[in-house]
Structures are given as C-alpha cells and as structure tokens.
C-alpha positions as CSV (number, residue, x, y, z in Angstrom):
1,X,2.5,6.5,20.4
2,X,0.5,6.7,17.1
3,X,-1.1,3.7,16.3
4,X,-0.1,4.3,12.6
5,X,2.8,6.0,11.6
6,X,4.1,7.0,8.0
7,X,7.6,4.9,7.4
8,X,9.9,4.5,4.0
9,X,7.9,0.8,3.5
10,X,4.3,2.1,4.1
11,X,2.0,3.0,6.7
12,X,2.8,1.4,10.2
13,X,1.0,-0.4,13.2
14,X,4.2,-0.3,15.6
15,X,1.9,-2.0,17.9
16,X,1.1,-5.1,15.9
17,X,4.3,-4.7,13.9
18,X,2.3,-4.8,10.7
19,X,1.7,-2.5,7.1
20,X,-1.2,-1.3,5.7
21,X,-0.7,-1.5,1.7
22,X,2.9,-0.9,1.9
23,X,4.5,0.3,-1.2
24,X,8.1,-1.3,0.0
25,X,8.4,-5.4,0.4
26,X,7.8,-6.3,3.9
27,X,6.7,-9.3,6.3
28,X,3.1,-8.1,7.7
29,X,1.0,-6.7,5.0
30,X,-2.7,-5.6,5.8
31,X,-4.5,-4.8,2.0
32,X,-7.4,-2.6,1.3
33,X,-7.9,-3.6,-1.8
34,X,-6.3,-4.9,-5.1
35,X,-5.8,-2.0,-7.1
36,X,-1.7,-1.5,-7.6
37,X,-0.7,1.4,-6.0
38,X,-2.5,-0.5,-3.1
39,X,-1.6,-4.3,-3.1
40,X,2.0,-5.1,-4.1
41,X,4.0,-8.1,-5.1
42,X,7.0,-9.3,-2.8
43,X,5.2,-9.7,0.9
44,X,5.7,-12.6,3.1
45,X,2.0,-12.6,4.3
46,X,-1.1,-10.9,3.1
47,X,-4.2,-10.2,5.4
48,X,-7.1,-8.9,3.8
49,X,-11.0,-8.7,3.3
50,X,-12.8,-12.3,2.2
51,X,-14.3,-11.1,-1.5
52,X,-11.1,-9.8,-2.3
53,X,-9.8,-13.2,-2.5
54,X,-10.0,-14.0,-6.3
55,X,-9.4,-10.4,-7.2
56,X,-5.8,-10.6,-5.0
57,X,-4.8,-13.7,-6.3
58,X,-5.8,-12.6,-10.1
59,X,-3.2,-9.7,-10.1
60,X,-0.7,-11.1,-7.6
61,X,0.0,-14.6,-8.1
62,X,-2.4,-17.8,-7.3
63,X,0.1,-18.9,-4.5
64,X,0.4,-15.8,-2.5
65,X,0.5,-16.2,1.4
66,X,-3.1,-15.0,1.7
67,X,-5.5,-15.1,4.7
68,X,-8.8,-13.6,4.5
69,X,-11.5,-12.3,7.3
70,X,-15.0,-11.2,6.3
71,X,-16.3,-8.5,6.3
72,X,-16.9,-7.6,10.8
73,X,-14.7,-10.6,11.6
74,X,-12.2,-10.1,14.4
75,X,-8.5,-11.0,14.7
76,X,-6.6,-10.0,17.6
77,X,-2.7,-9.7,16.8
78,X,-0.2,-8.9,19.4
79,X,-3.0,-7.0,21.4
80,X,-4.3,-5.1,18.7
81,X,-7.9,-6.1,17.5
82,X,-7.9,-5.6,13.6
83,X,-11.1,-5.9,11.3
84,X,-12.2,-5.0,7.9
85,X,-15.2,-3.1,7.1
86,X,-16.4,-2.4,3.4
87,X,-15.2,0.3,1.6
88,X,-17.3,0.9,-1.5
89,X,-14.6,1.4,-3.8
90,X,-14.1,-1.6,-5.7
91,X,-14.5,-5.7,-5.2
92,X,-13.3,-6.7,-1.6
93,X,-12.1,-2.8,-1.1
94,X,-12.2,-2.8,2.9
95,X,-11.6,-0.2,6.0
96,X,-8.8,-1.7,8.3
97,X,-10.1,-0.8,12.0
98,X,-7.6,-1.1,14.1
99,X,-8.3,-1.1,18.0
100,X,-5.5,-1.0,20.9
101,X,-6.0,-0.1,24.3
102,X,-9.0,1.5,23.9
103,X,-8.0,3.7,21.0
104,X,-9.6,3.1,17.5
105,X,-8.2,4.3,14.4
106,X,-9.8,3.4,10.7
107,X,-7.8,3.6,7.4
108,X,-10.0,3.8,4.8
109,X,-7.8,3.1,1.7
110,X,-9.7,4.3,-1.7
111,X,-13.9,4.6,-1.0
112,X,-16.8,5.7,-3.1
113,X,-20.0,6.5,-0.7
114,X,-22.8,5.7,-3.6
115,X,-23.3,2.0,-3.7
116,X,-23.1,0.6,-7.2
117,X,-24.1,-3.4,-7.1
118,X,-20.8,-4.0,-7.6
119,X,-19.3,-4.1,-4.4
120,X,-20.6,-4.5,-0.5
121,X,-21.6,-0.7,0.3
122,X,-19.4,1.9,1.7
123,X,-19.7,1.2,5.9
124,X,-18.9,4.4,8.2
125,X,-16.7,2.7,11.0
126,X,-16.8,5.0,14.5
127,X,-13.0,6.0,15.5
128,X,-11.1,8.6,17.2
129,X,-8.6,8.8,14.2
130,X,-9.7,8.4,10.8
131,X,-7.6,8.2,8.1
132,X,-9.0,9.1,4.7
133,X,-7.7,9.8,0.8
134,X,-8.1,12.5,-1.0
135,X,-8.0,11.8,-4.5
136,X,-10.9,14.0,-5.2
137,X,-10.3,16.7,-2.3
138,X,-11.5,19.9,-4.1
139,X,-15.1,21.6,-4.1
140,X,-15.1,21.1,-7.8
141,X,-15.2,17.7,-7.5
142,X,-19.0,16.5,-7.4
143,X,-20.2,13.6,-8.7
144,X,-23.9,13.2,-10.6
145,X,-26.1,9.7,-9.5
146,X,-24.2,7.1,-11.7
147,X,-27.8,6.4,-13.0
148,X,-27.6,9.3,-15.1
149,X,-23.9,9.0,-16.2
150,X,-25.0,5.2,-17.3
151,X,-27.2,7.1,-19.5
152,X,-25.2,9.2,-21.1
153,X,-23.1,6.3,-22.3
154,X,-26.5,4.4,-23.4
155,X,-27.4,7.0,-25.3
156,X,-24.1,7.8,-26.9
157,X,-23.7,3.7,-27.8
158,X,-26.7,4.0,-30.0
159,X,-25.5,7.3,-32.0
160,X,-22.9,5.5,-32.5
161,X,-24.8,2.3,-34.2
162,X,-26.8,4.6,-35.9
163,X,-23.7,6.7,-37.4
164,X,-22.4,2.9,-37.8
165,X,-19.4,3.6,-35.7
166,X,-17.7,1.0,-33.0
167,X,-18.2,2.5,-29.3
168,X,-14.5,2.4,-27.7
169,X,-14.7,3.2,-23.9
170,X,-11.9,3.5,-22.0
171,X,-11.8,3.1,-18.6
172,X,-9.5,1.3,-15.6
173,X,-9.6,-2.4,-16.2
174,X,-10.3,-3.5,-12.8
175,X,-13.1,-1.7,-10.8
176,X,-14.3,0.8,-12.9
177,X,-14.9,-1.4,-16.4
178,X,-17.3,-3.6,-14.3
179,X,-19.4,-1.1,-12.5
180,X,-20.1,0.1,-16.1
181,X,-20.8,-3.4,-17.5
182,X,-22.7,-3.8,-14.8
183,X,-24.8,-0.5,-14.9
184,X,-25.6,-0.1,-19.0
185,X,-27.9,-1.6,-21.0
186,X,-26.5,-4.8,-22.2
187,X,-29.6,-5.4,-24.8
188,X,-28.4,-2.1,-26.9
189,X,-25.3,-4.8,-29.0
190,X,-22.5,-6.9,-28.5
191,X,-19.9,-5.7,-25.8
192,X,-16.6,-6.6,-26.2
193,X,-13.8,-6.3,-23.7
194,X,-9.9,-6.2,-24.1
195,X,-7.6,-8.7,-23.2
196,X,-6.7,-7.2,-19.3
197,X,-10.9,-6.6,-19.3
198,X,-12.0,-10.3,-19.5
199,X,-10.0,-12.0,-16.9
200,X,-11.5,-9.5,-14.4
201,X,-14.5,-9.9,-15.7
202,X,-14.7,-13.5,-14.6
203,X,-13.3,-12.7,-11.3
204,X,-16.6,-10.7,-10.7
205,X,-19.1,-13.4,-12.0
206,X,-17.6,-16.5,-9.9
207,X,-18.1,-13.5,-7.2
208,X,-22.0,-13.7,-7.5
209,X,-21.8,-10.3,-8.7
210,X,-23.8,-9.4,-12.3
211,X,-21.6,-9.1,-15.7
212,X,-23.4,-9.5,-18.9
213,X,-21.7,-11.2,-21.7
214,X,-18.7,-10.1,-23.1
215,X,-16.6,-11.4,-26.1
216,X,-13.2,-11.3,-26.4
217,X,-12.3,-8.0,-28.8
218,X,-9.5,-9.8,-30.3
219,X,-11.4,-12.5,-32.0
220,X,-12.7,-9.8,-34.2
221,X,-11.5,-8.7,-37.8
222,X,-11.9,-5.2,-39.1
223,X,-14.3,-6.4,-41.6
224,X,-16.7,-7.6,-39.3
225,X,-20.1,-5.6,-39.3
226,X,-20.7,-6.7,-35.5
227,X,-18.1,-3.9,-34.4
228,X,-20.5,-1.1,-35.7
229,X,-22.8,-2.2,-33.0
230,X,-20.5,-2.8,-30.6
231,X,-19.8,-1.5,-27.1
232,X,-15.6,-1.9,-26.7
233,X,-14.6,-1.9,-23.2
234,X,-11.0,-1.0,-22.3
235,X,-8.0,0.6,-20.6
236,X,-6.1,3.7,-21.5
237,X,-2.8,2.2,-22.5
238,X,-4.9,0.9,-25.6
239,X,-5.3,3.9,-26.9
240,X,-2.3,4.6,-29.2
241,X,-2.1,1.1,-29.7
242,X,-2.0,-1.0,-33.2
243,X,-5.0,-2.9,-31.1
244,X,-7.6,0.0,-31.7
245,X,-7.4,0.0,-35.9
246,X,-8.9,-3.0,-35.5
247,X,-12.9,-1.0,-35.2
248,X,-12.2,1.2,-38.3
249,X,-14.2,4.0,-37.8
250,X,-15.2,4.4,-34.2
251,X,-16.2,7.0,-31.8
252,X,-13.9,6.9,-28.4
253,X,-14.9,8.2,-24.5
254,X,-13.0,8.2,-21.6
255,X,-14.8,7.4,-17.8
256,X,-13.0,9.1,-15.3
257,X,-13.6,11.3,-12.4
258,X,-10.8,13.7,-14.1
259,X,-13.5,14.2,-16.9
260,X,-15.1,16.9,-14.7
261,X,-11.9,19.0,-16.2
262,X,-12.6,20.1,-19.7
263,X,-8.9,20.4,-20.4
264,X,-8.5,16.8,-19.3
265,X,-10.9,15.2,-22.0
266,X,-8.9,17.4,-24.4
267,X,-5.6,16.1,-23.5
268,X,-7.1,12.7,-24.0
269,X,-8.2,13.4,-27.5
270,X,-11.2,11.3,-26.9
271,X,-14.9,12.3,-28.4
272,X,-16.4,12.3,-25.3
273,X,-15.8,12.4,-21.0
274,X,-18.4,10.2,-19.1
275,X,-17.4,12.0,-15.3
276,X,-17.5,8.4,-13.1
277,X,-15.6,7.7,-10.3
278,X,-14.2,4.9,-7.9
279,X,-13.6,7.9,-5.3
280,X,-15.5,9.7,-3.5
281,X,-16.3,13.4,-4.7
282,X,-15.8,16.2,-1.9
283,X,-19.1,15.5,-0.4
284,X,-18.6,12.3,0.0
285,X,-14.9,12.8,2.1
286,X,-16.6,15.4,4.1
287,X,-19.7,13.2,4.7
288,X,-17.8,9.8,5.4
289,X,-15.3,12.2,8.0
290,X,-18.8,13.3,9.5
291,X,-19.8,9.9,10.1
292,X,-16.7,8.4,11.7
293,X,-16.6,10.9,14.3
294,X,-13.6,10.7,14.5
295,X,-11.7,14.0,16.3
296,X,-8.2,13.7,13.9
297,X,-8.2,12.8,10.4
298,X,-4.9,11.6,8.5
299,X,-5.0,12.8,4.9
300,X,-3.4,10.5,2.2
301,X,-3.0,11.0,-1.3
302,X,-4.8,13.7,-3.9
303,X,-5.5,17.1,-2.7
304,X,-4.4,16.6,0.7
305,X,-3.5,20.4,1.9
306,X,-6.8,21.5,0.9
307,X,-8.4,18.9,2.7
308,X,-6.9,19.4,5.5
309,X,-7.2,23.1,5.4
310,X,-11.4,22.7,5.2
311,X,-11.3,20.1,8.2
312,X,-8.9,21.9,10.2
313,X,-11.7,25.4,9.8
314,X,-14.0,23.0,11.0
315,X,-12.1,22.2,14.6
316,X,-10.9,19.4,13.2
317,X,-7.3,17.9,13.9
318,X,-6.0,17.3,10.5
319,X,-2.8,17.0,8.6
320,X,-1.4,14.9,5.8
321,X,0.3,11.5,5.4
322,X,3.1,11.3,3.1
323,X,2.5,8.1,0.9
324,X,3.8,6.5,-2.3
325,X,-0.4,6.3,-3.4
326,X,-1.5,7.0,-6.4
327,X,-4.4,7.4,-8.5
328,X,-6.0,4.2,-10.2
329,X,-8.0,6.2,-12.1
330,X,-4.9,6.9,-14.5
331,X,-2.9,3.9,-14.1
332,X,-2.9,3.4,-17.5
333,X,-0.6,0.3,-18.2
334,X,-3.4,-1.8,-16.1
C-alpha cells in the first residue's frame, strides 16, 4: 500500500492514520505551513514544524492542540518515523518525511528554492516518492534573483516621492509582504502596513527574523504629507476598498509570481507587476525533483499535467494528486 493516499478529507498516511494539511476536519493533522489552503481550523491535533509556532497560532486560534518538532527531529507514530525538513516557502514552511518499513516518501507542501532571510532555506530530503506542487509548473515560469526584483520596487518608491505620489504595494499578507519588508531599502521613507500586515509582522520579529519599522496605515489622514513618501504595504482585497482613498493620489503594483503574464497585471489594473514568488519557478521543481532522487513523483496543485508529462519524458514515474490546494498567491481576502 501507498504510504499516502488522496482521500475526500486530504492526503492520507493509512499507516500512521494521520493527514497532511487536510482541507476536511479530522483527528490527526500533519501541517506544512500556515498559509490557508494549507492549515485549517476544526482539527483535534496539530503536528507541525517548531518556527511555525506563533505563525499557526496567529491565524488559527492561541489554544489550538499544537505540538511542534524542529526542524530534523524524529517522532515515531504507530511505526512510521515522521520529520520535518525546511521548505523555503514561508516562516516554519516544512517537508513532512515520512519513513515506514524502509520506504521514504517526502511531501513538500508549497517551496521556493532561493533562500530569502526570511525563512530556514529550502532542504532537499532523499526519498523514493516525492511529492511536489506545481503552482508554477510551466517553462514560462522563471523567476529573476529577488535582488533585482527588490530593486525595481526601490527604484519605483522613489519616482513615486519624487512625482509626490503614495507607493501602494499589494501583495499576500503573510509570507510574501515580509520577504519584501525584509528585502527593500527601509531608509528610502516611512512604510506603512494594513491592518492584516502588522500582526504578521510581529509574528516575524519575536521570530528573530529582520522587519524594519512599520506604522499602522490607518492612523493616517489624507491630509498627511508623510503618505507622499510612503511605502504602503498590503493585500489584494484592499484594493477596491473605501481603505485606499485614504493616499490621494498614489501609484499601485502588485508582487506576484502571476505578474510574469502581461494580461494578469492588466486585469489587476495596477501601474506596475513586481514578478516575486513564494513558489518555486520550473527550474526550481525540476531541480528540487533532481535532488530528492526520488524514482515517483506525486504532482499536487497548479500545472500538474504538464508537469507530469516533462517528468514522465524524463523516465520518471509521475502522475497527479487530486487536492482541494490552492494558490496563496491570490487568496485575496487574507
């Protein structure tokens, strides 16, 4: 038998009789990482990576059942030897290796393989079966060093101050809005974050992990000359909201991965795309499959036939997962 199978509630470890980021309420959870479409409300006990503590209990409730191994720790669980192994993605984002009678199998959850400060470094994890998203699984998708993406949105900050327009960024509250924080140059102005930003925010500070100062947006009036030299952080659903008339006249990007489409940034009627991603880019999928070794690969979420078209040319044995995943990078109510 399969050491993970796809069932209505999630995906299943029949032989520890536990989930893996189930999408349905169940006993046994096992959680990659916090992100929604990941870590749900409604389990009777969480397992999950150490620095992923704060971040869990932030978004799910203080008094979740919540037990925590770091990063390479062992626990054995009817017979099966479980660890987590970082994932790159986001804060506490972990691999769940899973070992039973000899055979290993990794699920990777959501990973990014260029560190970013923000998070322990993507880890490859040796394995027979591997299984891997695919939120990015087309050739197009290839991602420039963040160095230069952080950049761009340095240099487009100070037009803006110069033009004397607010700089409203929108990106995914948790994950993404703190890798940027963390990779521009604070000493350009004042950054201010929204209200689903900030809490976050501190999350990642008590974590030991570098956020420069940020205000609370909503402490500002429209009248205040700060915001024309001010960096706005903040998530998609605030958009079309009454929140934004609050910068007067502002210039607005949007930091996704999807930015690499033209017609995307159009949709979103923002100024400008900054193309940064949580995710790997196809590259990095084929690179992090390389590295586990691993002879089958489960495909989950994203472009999963092509994917496993490409790794089944290679001799690979591939096919797809059907899962209830989706894609943080437009979860825009977050």
């Amino acid at each position: 038998m399969d050491l993970v199978i796809a069932r209505p509630e999630g995906l299943y470890c029949p032989a520890g009789d536990f989930y893996i980021d189930p999408w349905r309420p169940v006993e046994r959870s096992v959680i990659t990482h916090a992100h929604g479409d990941h870590a749900r409300t409604g389990n009777q006990h969480y397992l999950a990576a150490a620095p992923g503590e704060g971040i869990l209990r932030s978004r799910l409730g203080q008094d979740i059942n919540l037990q925590t191994l770091a990063y390479g720790e062992q626990l054995v669980h009817h017979g099966v030897t479980l660890s987590f192994h970082p994932a790159g993605h986001v804060l506490g984002s972990a691999q769940v290796r899973l070992e039973y009678q000899g055979e290993v199998w990794v699920a990777s959850g959501d990973y990014k393989v260029e560190p970013d400060g923000t998070c322990a470094p993507f880890e490859p994890v040796r394995c027979h079966t591997f299984i891997t998203e695919s939120t990015f699984g087309l050739p197009i998708y290839r991602w420039q060093p963040q160095a230069q993406i952080f950049a761009g949105i340095n240099d487009w900050w100070q037009a803006n101050i110069a033009a004397g327009k607010a700089s409203v960024l929108f990106c995914y509250s948790f994950g993404k809005a703190q890798r940027i924080l963390h990779g521009i140059d604070a000493s350009i102005g004042p950054i201010l974050s929204h209200g689903a930003v900030e809490p976050l925010n501190r999350v990642y500070r008590e974590a030991g992990i570098y956020i420069p100062e940020t205000l609370y947006a909503g402490d500002f009036k429209k009248t205040d000359p700060l915001l024309r030299q001010a960096l706005i952080i903040a998530p998609p659903s605030a958009g079309g909201s009454s929140w934004i008339k609050r910068f007067g006249d502002y210039s607005d990007a949007f930091a996704s991965g999807w930015m690499r489409l033209r017609g995307t940034r159009r949709r979103r009627g923002v100024d400008r795309g900054f193309v940064l991603s949580d995710h790997a880019d196809w590259p990095g999928l084929l690179w992090a499959v390389e590295q586990t070794g691993a002879e089958r690969v489960m495909v989950t979420h994203g472009s999963v036939g092509v994917l496993v078209r490409h790794l089944r040319e290679k001799g690979l044995d591939a096919q797809g997962f059907t899962t209830e995943y989706g894609d943080d990078e437009e979860e825009a109510s977050a």
